[in-house]
VMD Tcl script that draws the C-alpha trace (Angstrom):
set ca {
  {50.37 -120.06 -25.23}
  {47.89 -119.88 -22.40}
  {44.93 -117.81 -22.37}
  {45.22 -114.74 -20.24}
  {41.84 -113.88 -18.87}
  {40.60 -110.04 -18.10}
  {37.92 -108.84 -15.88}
  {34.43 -109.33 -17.54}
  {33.32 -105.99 -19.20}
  {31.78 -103.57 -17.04}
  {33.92 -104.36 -13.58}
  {37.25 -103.72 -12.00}
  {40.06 -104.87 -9.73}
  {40.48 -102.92 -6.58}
  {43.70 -103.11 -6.18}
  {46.45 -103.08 -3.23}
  {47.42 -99.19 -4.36}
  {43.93 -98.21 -4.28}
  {41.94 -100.44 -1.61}
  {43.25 -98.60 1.21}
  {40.90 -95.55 -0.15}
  {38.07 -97.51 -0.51}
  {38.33 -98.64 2.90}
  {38.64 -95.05 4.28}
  {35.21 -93.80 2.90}
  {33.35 -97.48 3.82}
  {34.67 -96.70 7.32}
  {33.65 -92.64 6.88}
  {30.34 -94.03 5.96}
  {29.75 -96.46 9.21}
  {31.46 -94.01 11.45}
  {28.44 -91.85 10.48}
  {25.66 -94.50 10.70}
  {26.62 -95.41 13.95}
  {27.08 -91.68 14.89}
  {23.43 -91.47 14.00}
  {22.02 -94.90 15.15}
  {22.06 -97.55 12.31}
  {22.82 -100.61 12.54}
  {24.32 -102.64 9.44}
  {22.22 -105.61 7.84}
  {23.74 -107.42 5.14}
  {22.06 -109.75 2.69}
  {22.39 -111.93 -0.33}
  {24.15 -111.22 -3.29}
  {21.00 -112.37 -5.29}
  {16.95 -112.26 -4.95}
  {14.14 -114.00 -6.60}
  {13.33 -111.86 -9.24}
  {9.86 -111.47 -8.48}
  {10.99 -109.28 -5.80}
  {12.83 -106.88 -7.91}
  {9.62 -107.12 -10.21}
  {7.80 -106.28 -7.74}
  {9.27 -103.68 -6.06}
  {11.12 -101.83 -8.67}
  {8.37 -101.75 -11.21}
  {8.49 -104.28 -14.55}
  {8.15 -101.45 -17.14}
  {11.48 -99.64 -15.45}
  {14.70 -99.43 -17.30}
  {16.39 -101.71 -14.67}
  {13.94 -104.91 -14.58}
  {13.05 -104.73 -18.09}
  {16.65 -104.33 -19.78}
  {19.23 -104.14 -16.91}
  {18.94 -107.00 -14.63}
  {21.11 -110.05 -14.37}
  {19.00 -112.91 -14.08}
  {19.61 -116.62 -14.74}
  {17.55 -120.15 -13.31}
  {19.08 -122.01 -10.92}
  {19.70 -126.12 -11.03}
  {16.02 -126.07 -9.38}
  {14.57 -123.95 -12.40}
  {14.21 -121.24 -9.59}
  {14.47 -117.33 -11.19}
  {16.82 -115.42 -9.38}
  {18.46 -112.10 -9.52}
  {21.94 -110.30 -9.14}
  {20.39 -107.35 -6.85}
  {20.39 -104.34 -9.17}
  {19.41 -102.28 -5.90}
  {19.98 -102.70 -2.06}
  {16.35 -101.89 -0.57}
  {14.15 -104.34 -1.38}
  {16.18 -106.98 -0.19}
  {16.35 -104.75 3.08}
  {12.86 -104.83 3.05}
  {12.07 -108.41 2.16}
  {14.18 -109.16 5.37}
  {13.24 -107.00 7.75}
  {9.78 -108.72 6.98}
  {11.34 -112.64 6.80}
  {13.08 -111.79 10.40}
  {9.84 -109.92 12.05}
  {12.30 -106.85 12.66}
  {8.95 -104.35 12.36}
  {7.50 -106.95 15.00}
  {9.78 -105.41 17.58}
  {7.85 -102.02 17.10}
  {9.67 -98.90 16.84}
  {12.02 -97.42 14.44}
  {14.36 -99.22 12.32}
  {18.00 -97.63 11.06}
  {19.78 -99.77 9.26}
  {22.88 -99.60 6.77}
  {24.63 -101.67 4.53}
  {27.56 -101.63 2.54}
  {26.97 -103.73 -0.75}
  {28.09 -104.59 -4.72}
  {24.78 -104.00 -7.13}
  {24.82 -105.68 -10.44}
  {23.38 -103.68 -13.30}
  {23.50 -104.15 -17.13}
  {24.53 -100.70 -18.30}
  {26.42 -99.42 -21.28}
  {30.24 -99.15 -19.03}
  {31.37 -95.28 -18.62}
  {33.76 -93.13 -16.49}
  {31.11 -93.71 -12.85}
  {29.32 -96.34 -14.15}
  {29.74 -100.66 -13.72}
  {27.84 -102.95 -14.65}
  {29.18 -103.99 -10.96}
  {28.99 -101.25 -8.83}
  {29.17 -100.82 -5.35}
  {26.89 -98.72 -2.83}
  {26.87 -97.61 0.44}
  {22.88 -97.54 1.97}
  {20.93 -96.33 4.61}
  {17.17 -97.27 5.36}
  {14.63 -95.88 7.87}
  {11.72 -98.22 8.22}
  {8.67 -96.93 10.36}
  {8.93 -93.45 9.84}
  {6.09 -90.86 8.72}
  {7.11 -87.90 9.81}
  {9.38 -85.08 7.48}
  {11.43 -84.74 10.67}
  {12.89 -88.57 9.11}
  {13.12 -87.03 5.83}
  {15.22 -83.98 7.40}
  {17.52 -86.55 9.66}
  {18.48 -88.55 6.62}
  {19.06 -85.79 4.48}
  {21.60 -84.01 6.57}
  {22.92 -87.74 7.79}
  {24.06 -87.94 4.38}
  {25.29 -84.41 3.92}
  {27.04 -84.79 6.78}
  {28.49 -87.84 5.54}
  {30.11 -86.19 2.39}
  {31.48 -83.18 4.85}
  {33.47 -85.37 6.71}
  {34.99 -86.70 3.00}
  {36.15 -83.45 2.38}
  {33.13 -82.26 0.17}
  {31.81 -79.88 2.13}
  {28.39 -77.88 1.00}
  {28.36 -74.01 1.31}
  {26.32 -72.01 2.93}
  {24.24 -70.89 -0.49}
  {23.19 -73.03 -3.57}
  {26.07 -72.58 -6.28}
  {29.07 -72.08 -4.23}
  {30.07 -75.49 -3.61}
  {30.89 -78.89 -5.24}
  {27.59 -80.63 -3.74}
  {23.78 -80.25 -4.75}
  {21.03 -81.25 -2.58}
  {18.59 -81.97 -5.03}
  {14.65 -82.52 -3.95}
  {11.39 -82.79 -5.23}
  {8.40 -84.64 -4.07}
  {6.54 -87.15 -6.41}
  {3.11 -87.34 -4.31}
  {1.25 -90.59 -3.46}
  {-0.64 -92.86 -5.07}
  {-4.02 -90.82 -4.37}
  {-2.53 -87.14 -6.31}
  {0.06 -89.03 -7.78}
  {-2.04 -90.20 -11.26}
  {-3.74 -86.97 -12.27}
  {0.04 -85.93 -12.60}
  {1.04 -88.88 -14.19}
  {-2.08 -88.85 -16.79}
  {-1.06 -84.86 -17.02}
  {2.52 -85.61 -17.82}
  {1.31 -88.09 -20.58}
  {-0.76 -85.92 -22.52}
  {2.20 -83.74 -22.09}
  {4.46 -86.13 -23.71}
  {1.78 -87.46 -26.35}
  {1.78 -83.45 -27.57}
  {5.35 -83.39 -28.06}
  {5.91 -87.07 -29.22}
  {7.61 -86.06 -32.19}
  {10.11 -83.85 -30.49}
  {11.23 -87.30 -28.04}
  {13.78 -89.84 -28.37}
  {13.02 -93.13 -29.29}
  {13.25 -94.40 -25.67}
  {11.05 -91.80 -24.44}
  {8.01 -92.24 -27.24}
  {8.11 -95.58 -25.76}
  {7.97 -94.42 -22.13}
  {5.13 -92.12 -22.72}
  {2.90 -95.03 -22.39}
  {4.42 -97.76 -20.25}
  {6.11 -95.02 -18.12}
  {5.25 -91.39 -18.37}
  {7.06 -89.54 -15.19}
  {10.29 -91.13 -16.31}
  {10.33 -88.71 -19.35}
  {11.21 -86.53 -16.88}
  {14.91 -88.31 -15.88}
  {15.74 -88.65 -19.48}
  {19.54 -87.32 -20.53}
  {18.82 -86.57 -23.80}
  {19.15 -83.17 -24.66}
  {16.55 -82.41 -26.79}
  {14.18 -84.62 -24.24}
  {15.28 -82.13 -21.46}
  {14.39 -79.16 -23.53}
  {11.07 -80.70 -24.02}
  {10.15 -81.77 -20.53}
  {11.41 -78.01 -19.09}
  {7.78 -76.97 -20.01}
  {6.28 -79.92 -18.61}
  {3.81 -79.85 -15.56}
  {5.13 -79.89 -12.10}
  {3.00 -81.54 -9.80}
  {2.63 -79.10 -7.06}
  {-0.78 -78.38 -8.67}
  {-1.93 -81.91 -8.23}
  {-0.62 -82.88 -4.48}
  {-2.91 -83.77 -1.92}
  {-3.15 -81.90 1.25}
  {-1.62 -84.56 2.71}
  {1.93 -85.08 0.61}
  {1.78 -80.89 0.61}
  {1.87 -80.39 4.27}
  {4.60 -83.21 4.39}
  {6.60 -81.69 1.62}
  {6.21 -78.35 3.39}
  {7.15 -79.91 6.43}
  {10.63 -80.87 4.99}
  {11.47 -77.61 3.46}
  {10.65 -75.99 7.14}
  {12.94 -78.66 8.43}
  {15.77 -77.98 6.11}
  {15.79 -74.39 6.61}
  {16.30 -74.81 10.46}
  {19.06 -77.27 9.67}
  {21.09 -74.58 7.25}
  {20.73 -77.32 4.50}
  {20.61 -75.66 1.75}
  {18.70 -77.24 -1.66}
  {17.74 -76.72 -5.41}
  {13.54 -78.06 -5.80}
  {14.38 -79.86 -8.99}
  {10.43 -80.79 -10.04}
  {12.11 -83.44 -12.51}
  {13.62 -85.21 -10.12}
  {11.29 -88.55 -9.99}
  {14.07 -91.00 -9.76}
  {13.89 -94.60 -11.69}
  {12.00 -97.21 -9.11}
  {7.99 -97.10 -9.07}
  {8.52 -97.64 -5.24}
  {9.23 -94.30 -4.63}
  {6.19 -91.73 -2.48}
  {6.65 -87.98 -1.75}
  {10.20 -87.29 -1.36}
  {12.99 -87.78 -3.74}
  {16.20 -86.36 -3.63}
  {19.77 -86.24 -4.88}
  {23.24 -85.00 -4.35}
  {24.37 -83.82 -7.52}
  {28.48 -82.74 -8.17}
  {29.57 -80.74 -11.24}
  {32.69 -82.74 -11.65}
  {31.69 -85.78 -13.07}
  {29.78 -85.20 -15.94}
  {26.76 -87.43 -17.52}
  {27.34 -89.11 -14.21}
  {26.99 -86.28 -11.62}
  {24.51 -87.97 -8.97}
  {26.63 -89.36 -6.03}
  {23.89 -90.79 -4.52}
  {19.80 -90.50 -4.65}
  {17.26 -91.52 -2.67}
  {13.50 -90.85 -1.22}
  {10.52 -92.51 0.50}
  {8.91 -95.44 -0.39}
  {5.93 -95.75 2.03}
  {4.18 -98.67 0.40}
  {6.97 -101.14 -0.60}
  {6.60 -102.73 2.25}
  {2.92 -103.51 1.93}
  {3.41 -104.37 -1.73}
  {6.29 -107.28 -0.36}
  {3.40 -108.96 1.90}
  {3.65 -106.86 5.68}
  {1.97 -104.34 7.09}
  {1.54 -100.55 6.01}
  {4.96 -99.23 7.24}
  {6.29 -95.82 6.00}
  {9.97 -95.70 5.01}
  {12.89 -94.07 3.11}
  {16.31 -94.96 2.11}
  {19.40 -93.88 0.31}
  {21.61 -95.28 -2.12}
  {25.26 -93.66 -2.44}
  {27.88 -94.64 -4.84}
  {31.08 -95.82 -3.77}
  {32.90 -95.27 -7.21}
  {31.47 -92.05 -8.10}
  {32.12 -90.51 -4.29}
  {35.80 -91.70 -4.64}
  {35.99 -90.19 -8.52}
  {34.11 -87.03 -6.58}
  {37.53 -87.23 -4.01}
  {40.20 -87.10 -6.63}
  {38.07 -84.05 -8.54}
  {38.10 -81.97 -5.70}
  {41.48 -82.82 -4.53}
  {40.34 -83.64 -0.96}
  {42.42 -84.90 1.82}
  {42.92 -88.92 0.97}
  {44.71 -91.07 3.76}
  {47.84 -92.64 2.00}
  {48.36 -96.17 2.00}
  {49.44 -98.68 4.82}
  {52.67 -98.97 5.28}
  {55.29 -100.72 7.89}
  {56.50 -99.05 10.38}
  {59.64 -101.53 10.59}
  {61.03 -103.93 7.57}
  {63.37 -106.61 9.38}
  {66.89 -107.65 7.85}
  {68.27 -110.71 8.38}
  {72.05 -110.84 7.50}
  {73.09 -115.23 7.74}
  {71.45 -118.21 7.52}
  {71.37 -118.00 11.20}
  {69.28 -114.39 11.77}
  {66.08 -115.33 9.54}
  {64.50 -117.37 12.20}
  {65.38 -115.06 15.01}
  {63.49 -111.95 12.43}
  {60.44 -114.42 12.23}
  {60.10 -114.81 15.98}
  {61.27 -110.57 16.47}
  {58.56 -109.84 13.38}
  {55.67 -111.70 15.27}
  {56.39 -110.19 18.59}
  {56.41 -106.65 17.37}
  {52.72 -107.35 15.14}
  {51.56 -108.91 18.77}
  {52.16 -105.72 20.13}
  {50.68 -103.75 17.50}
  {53.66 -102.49 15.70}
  {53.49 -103.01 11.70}
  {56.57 -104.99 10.28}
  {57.22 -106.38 7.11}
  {60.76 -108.88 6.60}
  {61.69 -110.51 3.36}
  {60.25 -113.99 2.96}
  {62.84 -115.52 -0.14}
  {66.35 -115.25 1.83}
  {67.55 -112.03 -0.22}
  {71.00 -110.46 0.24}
  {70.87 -108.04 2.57}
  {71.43 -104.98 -0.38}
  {68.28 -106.49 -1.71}
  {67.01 -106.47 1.40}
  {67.47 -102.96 1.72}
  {65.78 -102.07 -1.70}
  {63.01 -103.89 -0.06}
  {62.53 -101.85 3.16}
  {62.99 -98.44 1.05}
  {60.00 -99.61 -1.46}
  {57.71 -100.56 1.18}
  {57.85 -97.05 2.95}
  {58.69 -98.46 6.43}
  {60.11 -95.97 8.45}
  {62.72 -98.05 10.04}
  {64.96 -100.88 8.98}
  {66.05 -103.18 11.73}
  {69.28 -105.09 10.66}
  {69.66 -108.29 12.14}
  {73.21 -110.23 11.67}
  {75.61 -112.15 13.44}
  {77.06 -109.28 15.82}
  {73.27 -108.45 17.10}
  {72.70 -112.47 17.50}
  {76.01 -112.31 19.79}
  {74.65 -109.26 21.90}
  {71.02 -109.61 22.16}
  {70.55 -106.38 20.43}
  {69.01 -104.76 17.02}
  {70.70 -101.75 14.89}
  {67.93 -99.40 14.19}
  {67.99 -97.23 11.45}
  {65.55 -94.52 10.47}
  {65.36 -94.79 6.47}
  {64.37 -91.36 6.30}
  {67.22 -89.28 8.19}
  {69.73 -92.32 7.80}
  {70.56 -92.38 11.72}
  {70.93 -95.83 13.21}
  {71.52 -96.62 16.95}
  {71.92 -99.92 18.67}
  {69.22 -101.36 20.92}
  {68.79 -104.21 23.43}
  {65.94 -106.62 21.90}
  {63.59 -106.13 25.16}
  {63.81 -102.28 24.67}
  {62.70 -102.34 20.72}
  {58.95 -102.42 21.74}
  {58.93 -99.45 23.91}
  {61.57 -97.39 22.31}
  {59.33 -97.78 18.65}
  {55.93 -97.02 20.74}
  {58.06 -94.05 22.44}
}
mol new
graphics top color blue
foreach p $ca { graphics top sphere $p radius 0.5 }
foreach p [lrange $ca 0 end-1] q [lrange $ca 1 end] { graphics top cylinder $p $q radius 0.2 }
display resetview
């Protein structure tokens, strides 16, 4: 018997009955950048994986345990991107985009490959939908992207209320400081952890010295109740990442955007400066971030340009469409024909051909059997596909010049010279 093979663990088929609704929030998604003045980059599939070393951070979760890496016939390291801003970055240096001067919106639509433990919202091939502003210091780009995004999930459907708690979306936000306040907090949320090293999971006891502020995104339960009482860093910020984070909140308020200040929100790349955010659902449980983000105003320094101050988003196409189905919002239904051609004789499948191809030139969706069916099975066909109309095709309408039209909905059929079809189905 031959082997049947199965999608490798941790991805999926999109299929046919499905696609269409991937498609609809892709398009939701570039409808909005464009609506706000990105442009879409796309870039490799796979990095050298210095660059993810780099700019992710080696003691993170992702480089050290979740990245698929392999050598190339050259003995060259490369890297399934786990993430889809650094590559952003490393080209917008390689092609001298921040050489044009200016602002830089960009967007992408990508797959990220990540070794994770496979649950309901989470591949180990996933795919994202990302935004990047490159260029930016001011909290008035902070604000833009943050309701750009917002905005984005509105127009799914998701809409958020006018108060924290009454709807199915979270703006989450904290800021994380720079790297001039940011290490008093870090040291401050060691010692933290060190006193209550017992009272950690094994993953965290280790993170308390390779990685402190991620103690603070842990899931564990009992690491949560720990890390409630843990410092915040408002204490520690500089005047500098205070009057920006103060900026935002200003900016927020005169949007209507309403938010929770979640001071454990620190996210899990070392790139990340000042803000960090997230949209958080209660609908999908473990998995409740649809899509997280901040600013990262030396990663593009650390990949070899000049100082540039930037921030990004990452939003997840599986969890956003799982978010969709939760909520029950409105979900376009799938293509379907608007005609399904039936030839009757030998004689009438060349003549549906030629008829098929001139209503598709004219923008008219058509469908016609392809194995020389009997025209009952014919019929089964045109009723599974959904069209709206069946046009019969035999030997009287050959005669004539003419098509029978009938509506498969309200059974009604009339007869139709072959030159009116177009307009009378545009009508």
């Amino acid at each position: 018997m031959a082997t049947r093979y199965t999608a490798p663990r941790g991805t999926q088929d999109i299929l046919p009955e499905t696609s269409h609704l991937w498609q609809y929030v892709e398009s939701k998604w570039r409808e909005i950048c464009h609506l706000y003045g990105y442009r879409e980059i796309r870039t490799p599939m796979f990095e050298e994986t210095e660059l993810f070393i780099r700019s992710i951070g080696e003691v993170t979760d992702i480089v050290s345990k979740e990245m698929y890496t392999f050598e190339d016939r050259a003995g060259r390291s490369l890297t399934l991107k786990p993430e889809g801003t650094a590559p952003v970055v490393r080209a917008y240096l390689e092609h001298n985009l921040h050489a044009i001067g200016g602002v830089a919106r960009l967007y992408y639509i990508t797959p990220i490959f990540r070794y994770e433990r496979p649950q309901k919202g989470r591949y180990r091939q996933a795919h994202q939908l990302g935004a990047e502003i490159l260029g930016a210091a001011s909290p008035v780009a902070d604000a833009e992207l943050l309701a750009m995004v917002l905005h984005f999930f509105q127009t799914l459907g998701l809409p958020t209320a006018a108060s924290v708690g009454q709807a199915p979306l979270e703006l989450h936000l904290n800021t994380i400081g720079c790297p001039k306040c940011r290490p008093a907090y870090r040291d401050a949320v060691q010692a933290f952890g060190r006193e209550h090293l017992i009272r950690l999971c094994p993953a965290c006891q280790e993170r308390v010295e390779r990685n402190p502020l991620r103690l603070l995104d842990c899931k564990v339960p009992t690491c949560r109740a720990v890390m409630e009482h843990a410092p915040t860093i408002d204490p520690y910020l500089c005047d500098e990442c205070r009057a920006h984070f103060e900026g935002l909140l200003v900016l927020l308020k005169q949007l209507d955007l309403p938010y929770v200040r979640d001071h454990r929100l620190v996210r899990g790349f070392d790139y990340y400066t000042r803000t960090t955010f997230e949209v958080l659902t209660q609908g999908l449980g473990a998995q409740n971030a649809l899509c997280g983000g901040g600013r990262y105003d030396g990663l593009v320094e650390e990949c070899g340009g000049p100082p540039t101050p930037a921030l990004g988003v990452g939003i997840g196409i599986e969890r956003t469409l799982l978010m969709l189905q939760a909520h029950n919002a409105p979900r376009p239904e799938p293509p379907k024909p608007l005609v399904f051609i039936i030839a009757i004789g030998d004689e009438a499948r060349p003549i549906a051909l030629q008829l098929a191809q001139q209503l598709r030139l004219a923008g008219i969706p058509t469908e016609l059997d392809l194995e020389g069916r009997s025209p009952k099975a014919q019929m089964r066909l045109a009723d599974r596909s959904g069209a709206r109309y069946a046009l019969l095709l035999g030997e009287q309408e050959l005669t004539q010049g003419t098509v029978t039209l009938r509506n498969l909905h309200t059974r009604e059929q009339r007869t139709l010279a072959q030159q009116e079809l177009i307009a009378s189905l545009k009508a």
